[in-house]
Each structure stands twice: as C-alpha cells, then as structure tokens.
C-alpha positions, -999 to +999 in steps of 0.1 A: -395-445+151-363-426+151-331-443+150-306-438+180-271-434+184-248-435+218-217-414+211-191-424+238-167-396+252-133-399+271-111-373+281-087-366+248-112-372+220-111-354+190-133-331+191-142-332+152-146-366+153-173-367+174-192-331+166-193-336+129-208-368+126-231-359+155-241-328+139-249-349+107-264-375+123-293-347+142-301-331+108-309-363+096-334-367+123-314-396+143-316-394+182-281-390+197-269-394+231-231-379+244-226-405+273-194-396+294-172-426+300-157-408+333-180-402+364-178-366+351-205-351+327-181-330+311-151-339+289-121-320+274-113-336+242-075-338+229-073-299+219-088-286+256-125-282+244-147-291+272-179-305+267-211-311+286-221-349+277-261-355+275-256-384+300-227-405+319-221-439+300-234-457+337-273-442+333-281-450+300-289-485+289-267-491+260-292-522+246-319-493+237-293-476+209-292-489+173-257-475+171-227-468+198-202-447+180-165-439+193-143-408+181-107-415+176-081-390+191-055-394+217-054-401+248-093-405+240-086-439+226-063-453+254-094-441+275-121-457+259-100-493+255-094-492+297-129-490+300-144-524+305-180-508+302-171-497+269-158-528+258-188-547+271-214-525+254-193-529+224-194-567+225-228-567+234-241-547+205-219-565+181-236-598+194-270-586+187-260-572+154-265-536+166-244-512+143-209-499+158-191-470+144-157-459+149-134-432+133-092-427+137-075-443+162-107-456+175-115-488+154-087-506+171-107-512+203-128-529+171-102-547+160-085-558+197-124-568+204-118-591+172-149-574+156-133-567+129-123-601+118-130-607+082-147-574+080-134-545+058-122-516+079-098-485+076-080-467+108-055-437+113-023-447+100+002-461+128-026-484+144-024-510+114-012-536+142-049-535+152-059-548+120-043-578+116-078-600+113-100-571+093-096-569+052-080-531+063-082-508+036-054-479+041-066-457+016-105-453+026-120-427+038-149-445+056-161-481+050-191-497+060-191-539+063-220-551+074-227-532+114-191-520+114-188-485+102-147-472+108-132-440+092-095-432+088-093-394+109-103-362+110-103-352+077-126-378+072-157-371+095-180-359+068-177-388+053-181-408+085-214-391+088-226-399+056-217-435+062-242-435+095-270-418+085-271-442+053-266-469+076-295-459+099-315-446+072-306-443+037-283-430+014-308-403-002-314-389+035-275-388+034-269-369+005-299-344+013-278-335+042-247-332+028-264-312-003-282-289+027-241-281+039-225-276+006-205-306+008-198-320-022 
C-alpha cells in the first residue's frame, strides 16, 4: 500500500520548498496530494510562480494521509497559521500520531501548535521565538523526532526529502533516490 502525503499550499510559499521534496517524495513511489488552502486551485508562491494544486484543502479528507507537509516561505506561512483548517488537520494528525513535516519558516505553526514541545526541531533563522518548548537545533539541516519532520530553508529541501521518504519508507529507498539525482 503506498504511503500518502498532503502538501498544503498558500499564496507566498516557496516554491522549492514544496517542489523538491514533492518531487523526491513521487520517485520514491509515495502518493502526494497539492491541497490549496484558498478557495482557489491555483497558487502563486513567494517568487510569482503559479501553480495548479491537485485538490483544494476543503475536499480532501486529511485523516486518509500518513503525512501533511507545509513549505515555509513568506507570506506563505502567515497564510497557512490564519488558517484554522490547517491548524486543525495539524492537531488532528499529531493526535493520532500521523507524521507532520515542515521546512523554513513553516515549523513555527508546529511550534505555536505546541507540537514541538520536547521534540528536536530546526527552523529558518529569525523564527527561534517559535521554539521556545522544542530542543531547536540552529545548525540542522533537517531533523526528524519521532512524527515531526522540520528543515531549516531552502537550501535545505533535498535533505527534507530524504528525511520523508525515510520516514515513510526507509532510508535505503532514500538514498536510491538521491543516488538516481546525483546528490551526494
């Protein structure tokens, strides 16, 4: 059975941080859905690139994903923490153990959420304040503490990837696609 991810997009994301690890996540064989936040299939991330999202966050039943995933990027951010659908299907998934992912600016909706309490976690620098309960880590790349997957920015989405499709499905698959895109 393949494993599923939900990648939620608002207006301002960044763009890598969402089509990297979603591009490594599909050559790894995992299921993943773009769900629009807005009422509005298509979203312009933070440097004008408009994309079509697979569905809109309201039609998809976030309880049948083993993963919800959030790129960082600004105003993205801002955009995903005023969503209360978001923040719901974060909680939800956190409470039944479900594996949450988010990269840059994005794991402080984690961390306001107080899911990252006692957990190990790294963010884009500035949004520290977020932290203030997680074991943060300024240096990391990525980390992984138990469902909480959180990556520091852009330059960092390879990794990111390789941190899901471990989680999801192991970390040979993981290095098989990173080998298969000269990553090293």
């Amino acid at each position: 059975m393949s494993k599923k991810i939900a990648v939620f997009l608002a207006d301002g994301f960044e763009e890598a941080e969402a089509i990297v690890p979603i591009d490594i996540a599909r050559r790894a064989g995992i299921e993943v859905t773009t769900a629009s936040i807005s009422g509005d299939i298509y979203v312009t991330g933070s440097h004008n690139i408009q994309v079509k999202a697979d569905a809109l966050l309201s039609d998809i039943d976030t309880k049948d994903y083993d993963m919800l995933m959030l790129p960082g990027g600004m105003p993205g951010t801002t955009n995903l923490e005023a969503s209360d659908r978001v923040k719901d299907a974060l909680k939800a998934a956190n409470k039944d153990g479900k594996y949450l992912a988010a990269i840059c600016a994005a794991p402080r909706l984690l961390g306001s959420l107080g899911i990252l309490d006692s957990k190990k976690a790294t963010v884009y620098p500035g949004n520290d304040a977020y932290m203030k309960n997680a074991d943060y880590d300024k240096e990391a790349k990525a980390v992984t503490d138990g469902n909480v997957i959180t990556a520091r920015g852009m330059g960092c989405a390879v990794e990111f990837g390789r941190e899901i499709v471990t989680a999801l499905i192991d970390a040979d698959k993981a290095k098989q696609v990173l080998d298969a895109i000269q990553y090293d």
